[in-house]
C-alpha positions as CSV (number, residue, x, y, z in Angstrom):
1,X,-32.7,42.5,-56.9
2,X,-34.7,44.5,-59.4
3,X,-34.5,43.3,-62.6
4,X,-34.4,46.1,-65.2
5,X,-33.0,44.7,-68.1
6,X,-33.8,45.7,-70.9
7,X,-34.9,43.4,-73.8
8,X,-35.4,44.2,-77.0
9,X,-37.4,42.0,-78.9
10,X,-37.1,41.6,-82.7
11,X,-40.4,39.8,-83.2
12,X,-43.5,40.1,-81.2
13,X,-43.2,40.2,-77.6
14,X,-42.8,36.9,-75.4
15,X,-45.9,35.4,-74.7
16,X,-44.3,33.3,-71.8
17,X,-46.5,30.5,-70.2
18,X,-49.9,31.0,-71.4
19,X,-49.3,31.2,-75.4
20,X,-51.6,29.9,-77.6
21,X,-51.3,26.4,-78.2
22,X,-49.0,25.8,-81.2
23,X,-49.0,22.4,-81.8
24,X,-48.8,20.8,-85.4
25,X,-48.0,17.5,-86.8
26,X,-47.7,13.9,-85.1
27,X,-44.7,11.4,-85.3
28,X,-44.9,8.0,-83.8
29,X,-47.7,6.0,-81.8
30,X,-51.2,6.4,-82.9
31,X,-52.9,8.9,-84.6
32,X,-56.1,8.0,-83.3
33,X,-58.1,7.2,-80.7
34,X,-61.6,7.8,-79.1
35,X,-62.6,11.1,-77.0
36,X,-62.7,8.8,-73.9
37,X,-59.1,7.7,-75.1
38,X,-57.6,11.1,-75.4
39,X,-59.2,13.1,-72.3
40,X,-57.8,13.0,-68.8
41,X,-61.1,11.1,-67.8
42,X,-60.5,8.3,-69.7
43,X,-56.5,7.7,-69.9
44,X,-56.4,5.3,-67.2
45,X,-55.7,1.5,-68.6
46,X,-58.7,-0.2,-68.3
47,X,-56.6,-3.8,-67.2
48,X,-57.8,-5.3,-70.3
49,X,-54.1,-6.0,-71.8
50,X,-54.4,-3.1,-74.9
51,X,-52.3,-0.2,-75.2
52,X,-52.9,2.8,-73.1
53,X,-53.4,5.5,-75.8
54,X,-51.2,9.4,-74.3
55,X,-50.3,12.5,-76.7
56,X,-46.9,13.5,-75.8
57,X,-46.1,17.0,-77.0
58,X,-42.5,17.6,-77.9
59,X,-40.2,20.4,-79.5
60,X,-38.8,19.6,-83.1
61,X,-35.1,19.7,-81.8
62,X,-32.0,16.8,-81.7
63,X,-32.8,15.7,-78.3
64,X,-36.8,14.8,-78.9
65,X,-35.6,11.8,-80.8
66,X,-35.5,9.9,-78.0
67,X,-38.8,9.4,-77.6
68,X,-38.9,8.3,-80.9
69,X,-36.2,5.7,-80.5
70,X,-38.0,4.8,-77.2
71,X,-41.0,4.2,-79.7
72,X,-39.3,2.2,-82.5
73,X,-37.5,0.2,-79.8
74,X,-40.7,-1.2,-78.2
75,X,-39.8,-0.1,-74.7
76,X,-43.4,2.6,-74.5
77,X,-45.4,-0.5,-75.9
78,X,-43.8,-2.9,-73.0
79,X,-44.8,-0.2,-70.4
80,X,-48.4,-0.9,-71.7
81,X,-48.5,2.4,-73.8
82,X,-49.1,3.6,-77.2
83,X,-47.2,7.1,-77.7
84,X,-48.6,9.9,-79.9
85,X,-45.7,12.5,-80.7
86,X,-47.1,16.2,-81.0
87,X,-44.8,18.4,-82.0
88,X,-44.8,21.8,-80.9
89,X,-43.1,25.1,-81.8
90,X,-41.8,25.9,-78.2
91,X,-41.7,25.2,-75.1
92,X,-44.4,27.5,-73.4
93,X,-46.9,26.6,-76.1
94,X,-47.2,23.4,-75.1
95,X,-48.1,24.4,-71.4
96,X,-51.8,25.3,-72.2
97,X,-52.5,22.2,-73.9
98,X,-50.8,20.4,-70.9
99,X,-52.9,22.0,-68.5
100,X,-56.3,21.8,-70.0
101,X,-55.9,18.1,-71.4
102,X,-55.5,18.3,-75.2
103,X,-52.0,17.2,-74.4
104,X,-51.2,14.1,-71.4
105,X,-47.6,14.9,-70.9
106,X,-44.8,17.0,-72.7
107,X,-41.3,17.5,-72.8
108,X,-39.7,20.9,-72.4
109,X,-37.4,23.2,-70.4
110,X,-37.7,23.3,-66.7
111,X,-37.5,26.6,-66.5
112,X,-40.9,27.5,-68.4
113,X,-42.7,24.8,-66.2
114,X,-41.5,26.3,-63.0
115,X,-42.9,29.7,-64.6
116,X,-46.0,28.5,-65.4
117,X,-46.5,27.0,-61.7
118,X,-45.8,30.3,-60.4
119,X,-48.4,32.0,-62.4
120,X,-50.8,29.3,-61.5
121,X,-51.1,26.6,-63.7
122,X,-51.2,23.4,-62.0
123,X,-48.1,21.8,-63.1
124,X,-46.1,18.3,-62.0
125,X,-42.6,17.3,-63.1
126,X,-43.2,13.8,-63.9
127,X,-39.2,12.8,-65.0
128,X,-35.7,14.0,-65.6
129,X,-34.9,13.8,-69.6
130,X,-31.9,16.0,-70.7
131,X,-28.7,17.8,-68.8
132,X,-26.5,20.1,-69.7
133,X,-22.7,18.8,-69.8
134,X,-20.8,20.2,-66.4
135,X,-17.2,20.3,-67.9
136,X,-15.9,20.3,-71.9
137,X,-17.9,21.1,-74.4
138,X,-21.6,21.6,-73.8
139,X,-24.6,21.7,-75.6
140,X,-25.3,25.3,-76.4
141,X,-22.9,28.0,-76.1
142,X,-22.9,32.0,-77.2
143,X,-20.4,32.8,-80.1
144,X,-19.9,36.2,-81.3
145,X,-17.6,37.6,-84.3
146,X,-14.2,37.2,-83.9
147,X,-13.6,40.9,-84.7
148,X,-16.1,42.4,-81.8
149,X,-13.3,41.9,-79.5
150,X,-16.2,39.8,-77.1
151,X,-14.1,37.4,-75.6
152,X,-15.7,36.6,-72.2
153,X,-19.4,37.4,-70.7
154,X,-18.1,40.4,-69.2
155,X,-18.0,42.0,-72.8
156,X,-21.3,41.4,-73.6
157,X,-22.7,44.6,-71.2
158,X,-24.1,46.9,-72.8
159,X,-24.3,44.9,-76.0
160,X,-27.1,42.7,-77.5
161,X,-27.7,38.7,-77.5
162,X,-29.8,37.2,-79.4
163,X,-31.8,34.1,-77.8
164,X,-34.6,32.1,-79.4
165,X,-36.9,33.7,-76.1
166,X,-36.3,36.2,-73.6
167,X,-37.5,35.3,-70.3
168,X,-36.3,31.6,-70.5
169,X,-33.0,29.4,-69.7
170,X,-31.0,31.3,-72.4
171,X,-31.2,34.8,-71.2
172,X,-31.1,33.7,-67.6
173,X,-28.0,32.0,-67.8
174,X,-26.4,34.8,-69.6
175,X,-27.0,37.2,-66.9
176,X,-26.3,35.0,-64.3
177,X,-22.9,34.5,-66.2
178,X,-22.0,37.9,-66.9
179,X,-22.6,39.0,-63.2
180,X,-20.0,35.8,-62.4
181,X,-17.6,37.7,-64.3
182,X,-18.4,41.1,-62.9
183,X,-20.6,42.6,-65.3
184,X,-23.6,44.5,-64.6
185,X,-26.5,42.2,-65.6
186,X,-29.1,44.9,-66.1
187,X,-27.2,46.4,-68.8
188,X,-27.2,43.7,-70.9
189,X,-30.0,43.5,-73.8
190,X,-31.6,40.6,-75.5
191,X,-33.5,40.3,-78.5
192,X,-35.5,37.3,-80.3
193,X,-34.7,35.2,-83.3
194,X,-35.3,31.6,-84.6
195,X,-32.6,29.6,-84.1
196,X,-31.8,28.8,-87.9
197,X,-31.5,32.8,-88.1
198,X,-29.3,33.9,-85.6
199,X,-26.2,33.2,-87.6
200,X,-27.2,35.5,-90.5
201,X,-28.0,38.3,-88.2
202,X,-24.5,38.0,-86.5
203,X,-23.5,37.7,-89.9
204,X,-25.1,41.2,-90.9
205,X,-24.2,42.9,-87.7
206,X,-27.6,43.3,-86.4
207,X,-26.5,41.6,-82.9
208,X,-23.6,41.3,-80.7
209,X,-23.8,37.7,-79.9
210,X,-26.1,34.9,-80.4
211,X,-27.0,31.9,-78.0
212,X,-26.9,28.4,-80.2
213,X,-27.7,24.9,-79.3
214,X,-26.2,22.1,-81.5
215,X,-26.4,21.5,-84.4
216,X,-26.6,25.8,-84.8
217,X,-23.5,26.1,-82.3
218,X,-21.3,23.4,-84.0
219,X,-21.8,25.1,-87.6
220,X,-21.2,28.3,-86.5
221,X,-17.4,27.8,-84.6
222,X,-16.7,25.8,-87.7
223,X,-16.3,29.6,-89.3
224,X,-13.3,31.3,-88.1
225,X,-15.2,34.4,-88.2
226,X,-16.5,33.4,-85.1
227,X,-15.8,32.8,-81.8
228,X,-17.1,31.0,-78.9
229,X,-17.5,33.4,-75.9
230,X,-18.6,30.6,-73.2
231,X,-21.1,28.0,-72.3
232,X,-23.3,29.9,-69.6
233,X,-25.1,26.9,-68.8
234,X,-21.4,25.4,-67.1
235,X,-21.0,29.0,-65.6
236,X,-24.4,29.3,-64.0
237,X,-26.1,25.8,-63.4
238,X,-23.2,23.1,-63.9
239,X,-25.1,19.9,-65.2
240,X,-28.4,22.1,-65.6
241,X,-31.3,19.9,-66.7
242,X,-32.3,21.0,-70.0
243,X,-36.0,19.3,-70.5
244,X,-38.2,17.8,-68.3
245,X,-41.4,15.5,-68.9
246,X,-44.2,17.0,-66.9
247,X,-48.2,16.7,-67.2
248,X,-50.7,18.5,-65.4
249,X,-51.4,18.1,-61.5
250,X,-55.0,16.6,-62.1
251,X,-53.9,14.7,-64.8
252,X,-51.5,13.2,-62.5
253,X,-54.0,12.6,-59.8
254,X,-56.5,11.1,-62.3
255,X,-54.4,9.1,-63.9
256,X,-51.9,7.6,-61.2
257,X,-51.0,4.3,-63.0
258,X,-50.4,5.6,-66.2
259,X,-48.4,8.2,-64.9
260,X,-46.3,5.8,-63.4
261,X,-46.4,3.8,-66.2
262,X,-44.9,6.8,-68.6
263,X,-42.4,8.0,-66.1
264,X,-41.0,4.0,-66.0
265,X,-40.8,3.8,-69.5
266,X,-39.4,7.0,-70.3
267,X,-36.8,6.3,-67.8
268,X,-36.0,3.3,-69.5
269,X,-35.9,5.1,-72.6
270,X,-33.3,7.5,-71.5
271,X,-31.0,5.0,-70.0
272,X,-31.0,2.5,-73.2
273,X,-30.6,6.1,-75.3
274,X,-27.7,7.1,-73.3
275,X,-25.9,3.7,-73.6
276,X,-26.8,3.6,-77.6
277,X,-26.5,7.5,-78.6
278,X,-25.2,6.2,-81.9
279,X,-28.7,4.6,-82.6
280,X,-30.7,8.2,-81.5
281,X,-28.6,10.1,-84.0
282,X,-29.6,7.4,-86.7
283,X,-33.5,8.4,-85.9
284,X,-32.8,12.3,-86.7
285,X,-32.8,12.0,-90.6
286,X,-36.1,10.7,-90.5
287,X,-37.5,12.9,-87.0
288,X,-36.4,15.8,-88.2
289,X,-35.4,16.1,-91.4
290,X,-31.8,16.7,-90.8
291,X,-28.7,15.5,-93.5
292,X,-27.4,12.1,-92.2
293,X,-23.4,13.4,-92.3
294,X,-24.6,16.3,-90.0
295,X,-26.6,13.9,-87.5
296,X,-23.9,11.3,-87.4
297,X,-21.6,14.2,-86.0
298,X,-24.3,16.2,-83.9
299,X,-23.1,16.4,-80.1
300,X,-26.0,15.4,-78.1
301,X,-27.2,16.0,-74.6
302,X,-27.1,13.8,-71.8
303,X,-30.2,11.7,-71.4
304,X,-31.2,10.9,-67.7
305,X,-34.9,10.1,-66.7
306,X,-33.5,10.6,-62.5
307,X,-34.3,14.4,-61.9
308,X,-31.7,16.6,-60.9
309,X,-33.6,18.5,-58.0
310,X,-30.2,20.0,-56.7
311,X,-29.5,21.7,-59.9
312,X,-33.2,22.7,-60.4
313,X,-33.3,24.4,-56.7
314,X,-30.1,26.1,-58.1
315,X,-32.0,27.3,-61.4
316,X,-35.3,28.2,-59.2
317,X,-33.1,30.4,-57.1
318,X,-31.8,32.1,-60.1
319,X,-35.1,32.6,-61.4
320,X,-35.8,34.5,-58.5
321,X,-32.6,36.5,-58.2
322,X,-33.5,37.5,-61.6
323,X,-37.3,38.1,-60.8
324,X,-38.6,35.5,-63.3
325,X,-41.2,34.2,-60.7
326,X,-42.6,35.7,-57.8
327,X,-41.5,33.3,-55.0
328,X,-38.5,30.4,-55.1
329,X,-40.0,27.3,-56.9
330,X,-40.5,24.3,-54.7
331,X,-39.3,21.5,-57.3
332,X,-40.2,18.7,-54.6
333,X,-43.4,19.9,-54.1
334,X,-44.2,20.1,-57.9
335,X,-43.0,16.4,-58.7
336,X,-44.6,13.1,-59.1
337,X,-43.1,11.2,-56.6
């Protein structure tokens, strides 16, 4: 299938995988640490009992915080490692730096990784982190006005959604939906905004629909000037993964131990997060910035460090219905075992 549609962007055009690196800022762990410490050469423990120092590159968004209560909870620093947080502005940008080493692992959408592989960047899944709820109410959603008589995904053909990038999860799933409902998915357009904008430009009229995550998706059904027109994520990819830790593939071969290492900790991490999601949501006033009545409330995703390869063979075949990569992603193939 030929995919034709068309998308509109209201900023400059999608970079995709191999954006400039657009990391800024640090949060947690160490903030220093030798050359030998930082390169892929020399991040193997040396057995001599101290910390293993690794940058971690991760998005400024609710769900990131649970690397941060991994770090204030000692479980990284049990595992033998000292964690840098890098934070980054999406999820693409932090590919580069993954691959060339400025960066030892990350945490960002599948889909973008699977992407990159396919163009050729040498990339390995090292962990599950976040999923998508299959039934009630999920973690992103679309919402459009309550007057554009959009009610289902059907009624978005021929209209415009804005997502935060084309190319990625949002606009997949979309499409993916719509044709579900039996809707032409070439006719439906996309455009790009921040998330913090979207609601104004619904607001204003200068889009159809917007795709939200929380906290965005909560604030904005709490106006009845919207409504919610679906979670595509349920209607696509039930239970779709939402981020992923991955490194590079000679990072991983390099560095087998603390590989290992991370991906036991961060596993850890998730489980203890999942069991105490009260205590993440008490790190997000600090991590980023956000009011402490709005965090309390925030609907989080569901942390799991076990991989859901069914659900990613799902997505990878979607990327190809959809023409985002060349040939079906082999998610085995492409992670640590």
């Amino acid at each position: 299938m030929r995919n034709t549609i068309t998308r509109k962007l209201s900023t400059a055009a999608a970079g995709g995988v191999l954006l400039a690196l657009a990391l800024t800022g640090c949060s947690g762990g160490s903030t220093a640490g030798s050359d030998a410490e930082s390169s892929p050469s020399g991040s193997e423990s040396s057995g001599s009992g101290e910390l293993q120092q690794v940058v971690v590159g991760v998005l400024s968004i609710a769900p990131s915080s649970a690397m941060q209560y991994g770090i204030d909870e000692g479980i990284f620093e049990k595992h033998g490692l000292e964690i840098e947080l890098q934070r980054g502005t999406g999820g693409a940008a932090m590919l580069p730096a993954v691959s060339t080493g400025d960066i030892h692992f990350a945490v960002g959408n599948p889909l973008s990784v699977m992407v990159a592989k396919d163009k050729g960047l040498d990339m390995k899944i090292v962990s599950g982190y976040s999923n998508s709820f299959a039934e009630g109410d999920d973690i992103n959603g679309v919402v459009a006005r309550a007057d554009s008589g959009i009610t289902s995904f059907a009624d978005l053909e021929g209209k415009t959604t804005t997502v935060n990038a084309v190319n990625t999860q949002g606009d997949l799933t979309i499409m993916e939906s719509a044709a579900l409902a039996g809707a032409d998915p070439e006719q439906l357009n996309f455009n790009e905004l921040p998330f913090q904008d979207m609601e104004a430009a619904l607001e204003r009229g200068n889009t159809d629909a917007v795709w939200l995550p929380e906290p965005f998706l909560s604030r904005a059904l709490a106006n009845p000037d919207y409504v919610l027109v679906g979670y595509p994520n349920q209607e696509a990819v039930a239970g779709m993964p939402t981020m992923v830790t991955f490194t590079s593939g000679r990072y991983a071969d390099e560095n087998e131990e603390t590989v290992a290492a991370f991906k036991e900790a961060v596993t850890e991490t998730l489980t203890q997060a999942q069991a105490n999601v009260d205590d993440v949501r008490a790190t997000l006033p600090t991590f980023m910035g956000m009011d402490a009545a709005v965090a309390e409330n925030l609907k989080m995703e569901e942390f799991d460090g076990e991989l859901r390869s069914d659900e990613l063979d799902d997505l990878g075949a979607l990327m190809l219905k959809y023409e985002f990569v060349a040939k079906e992603p082999d998610v085995d193939a492409m992670t640590v075992q």
